[in-house]
Every structure is written in structure tokens, then in C-alpha cells.
C-alpha positions as CSV (number, residue, x, y, z in Angstrom):
1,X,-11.3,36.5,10.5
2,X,-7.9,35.4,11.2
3,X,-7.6,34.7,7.5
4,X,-8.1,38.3,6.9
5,X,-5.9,39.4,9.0
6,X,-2.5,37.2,7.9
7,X,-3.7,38.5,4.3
8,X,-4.0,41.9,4.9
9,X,-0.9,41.4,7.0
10,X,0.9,39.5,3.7
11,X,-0.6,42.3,1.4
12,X,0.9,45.3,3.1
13,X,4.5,43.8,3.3
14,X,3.7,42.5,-0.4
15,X,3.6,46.0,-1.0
16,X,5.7,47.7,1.3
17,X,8.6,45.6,-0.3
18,X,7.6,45.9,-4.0
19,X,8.4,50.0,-3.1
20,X,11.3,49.5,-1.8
21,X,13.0,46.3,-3.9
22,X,11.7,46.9,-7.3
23,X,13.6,50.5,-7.9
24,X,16.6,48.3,-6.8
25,X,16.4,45.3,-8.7
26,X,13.2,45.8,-10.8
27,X,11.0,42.8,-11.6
28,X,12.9,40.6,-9.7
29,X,12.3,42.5,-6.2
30,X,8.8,42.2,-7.0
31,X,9.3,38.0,-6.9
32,X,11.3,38.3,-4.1
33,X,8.8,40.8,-2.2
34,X,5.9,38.5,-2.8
35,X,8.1,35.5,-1.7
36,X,9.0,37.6,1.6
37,X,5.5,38.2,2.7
38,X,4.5,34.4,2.0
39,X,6.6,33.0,3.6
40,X,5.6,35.6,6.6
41,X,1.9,34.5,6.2
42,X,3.0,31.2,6.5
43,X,4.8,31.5,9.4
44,X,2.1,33.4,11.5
45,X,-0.5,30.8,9.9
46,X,1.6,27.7,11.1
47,X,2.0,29.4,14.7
48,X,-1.6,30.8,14.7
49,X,-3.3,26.8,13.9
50,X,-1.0,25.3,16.9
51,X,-3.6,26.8,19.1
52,X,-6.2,24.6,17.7
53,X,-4.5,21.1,16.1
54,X,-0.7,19.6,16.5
55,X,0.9,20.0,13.4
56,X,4.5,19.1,13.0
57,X,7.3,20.0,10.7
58,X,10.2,18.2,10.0
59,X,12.8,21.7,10.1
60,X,15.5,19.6,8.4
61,X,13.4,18.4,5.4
62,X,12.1,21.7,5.0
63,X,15.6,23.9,5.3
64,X,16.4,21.2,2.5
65,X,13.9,21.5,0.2
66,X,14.0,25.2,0.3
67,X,17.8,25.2,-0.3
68,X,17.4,23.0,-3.5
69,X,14.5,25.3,-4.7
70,X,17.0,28.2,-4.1
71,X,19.4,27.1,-6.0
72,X,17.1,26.0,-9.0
73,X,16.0,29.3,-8.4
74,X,19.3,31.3,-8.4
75,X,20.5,29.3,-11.7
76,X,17.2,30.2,-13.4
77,X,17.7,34.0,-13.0
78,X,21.1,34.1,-13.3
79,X,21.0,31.4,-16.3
80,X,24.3,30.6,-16.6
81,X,25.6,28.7,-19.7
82,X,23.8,25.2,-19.8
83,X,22.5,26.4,-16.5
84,X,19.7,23.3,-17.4
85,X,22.4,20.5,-16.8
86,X,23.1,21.9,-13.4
87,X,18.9,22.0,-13.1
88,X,18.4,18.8,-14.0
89,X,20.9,16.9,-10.9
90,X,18.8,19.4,-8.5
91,X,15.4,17.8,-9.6
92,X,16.8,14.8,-8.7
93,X,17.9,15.5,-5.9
94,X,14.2,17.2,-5.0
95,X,13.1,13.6,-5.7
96,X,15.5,11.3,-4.1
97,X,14.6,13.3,-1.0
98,X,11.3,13.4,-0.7
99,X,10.2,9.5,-2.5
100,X,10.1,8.0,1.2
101,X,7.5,11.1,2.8
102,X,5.6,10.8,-0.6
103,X,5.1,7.3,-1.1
104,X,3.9,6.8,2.9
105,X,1.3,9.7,2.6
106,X,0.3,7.6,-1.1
107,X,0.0,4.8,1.4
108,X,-2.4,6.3,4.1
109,X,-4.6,7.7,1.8
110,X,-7.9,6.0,2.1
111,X,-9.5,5.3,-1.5
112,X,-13.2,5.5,-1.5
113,X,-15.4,3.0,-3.7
């Protein structure tokens, strides 16, 4: 039930926003509408499961990763000349940063056989 209601929630911002950004700023306010009410879900998702199971986030890693993807993102739709050589340092960065939190949850994985 809960489910329903962060989607519903998520669908009527979705398209609350796509009225009001998409005159604006056309197809782009549609991305950015249906990144707004995500992340929304998200956030009432994460603060709805603490009532049932700890679940931590590391704010830091996060504010970073989202501010690399930001900036892959602005240089995609604003595709400045050779905008890909700028991309290509930002990947790497998205890599560098998250190898250590990747390769432990590689090593708790349990295989089965």
C-alpha cells in the first residue's frame, strides 16, 4: 500500500512539474520534472523503510556522486565543443571513487554452488 502511495505521490508531482517546466524549457523540463519527483519518492521511501530496517547512507559519497553525474549531465545538454574529453575525466573520477565500496560489496557476496 505504501508503494502506491509514494507512486501516486511521484506521479502527481511528475506531472504537476511537466505543466509547469516543459512550456519553459520544453523537453528538457520534462527530464528534469521526472528527476524531481524521483528523487522525492526516494526520499519519502528511504525515511518510510527506517521504521522497519537500519539502513545507512554515507551523505558525502552520495552528494558526490550526484555532483559528478551533474556535471556529466550539464555537459551533455549543453554539449560544448569536445564536451566528451571533459566526460571522459568525470567517468573516471565516478570510478576512482566508488572502486573501494564496490569491490567490498564484490567481496560479501556469498556465491552459491
Amino acid at each position: 500500500m505504501r508503494t502506491l502511495v509514494t507512486t501516486a505521490i511521484g506521479a502527481g508531482v511528475n506531472i504537476v512539474l511537466n505543466l509547469i517546466l516543459i512550456p519553459f524549457i520544453g523537453i528538457q523540463g520534462a527530464a528534469l520534472a521526472t528527476f524531481i519527483a524521483y528523487f522525492g519518492v526516494f526520499i519519502i521511501r528511504a525515511a518510510d523503510t527506517r521504521q522497519y530496517i537500519r539502513i545507512s547512507y554515507n551523505v558525502k559519497m552520495f552528494g558526490l556522486n550526484f555532483g559528478i553525474i551533474g556535471a556529466q549531465t550539464f555537459l551533455m545538454l549543453s554539449e560544448p565543443r569536445h564536451y566528451l574529453l571533459y566526460q571522459i575525466p568525470l567517468f573516471m573520477l565516478a570510478v576512482v571513487v566508488n572502486i573501494k565500496p564496490f569491490i567490498e560489496k564484490l567481496r560479501g557476496l556469498k556465491v552459491r554452488g
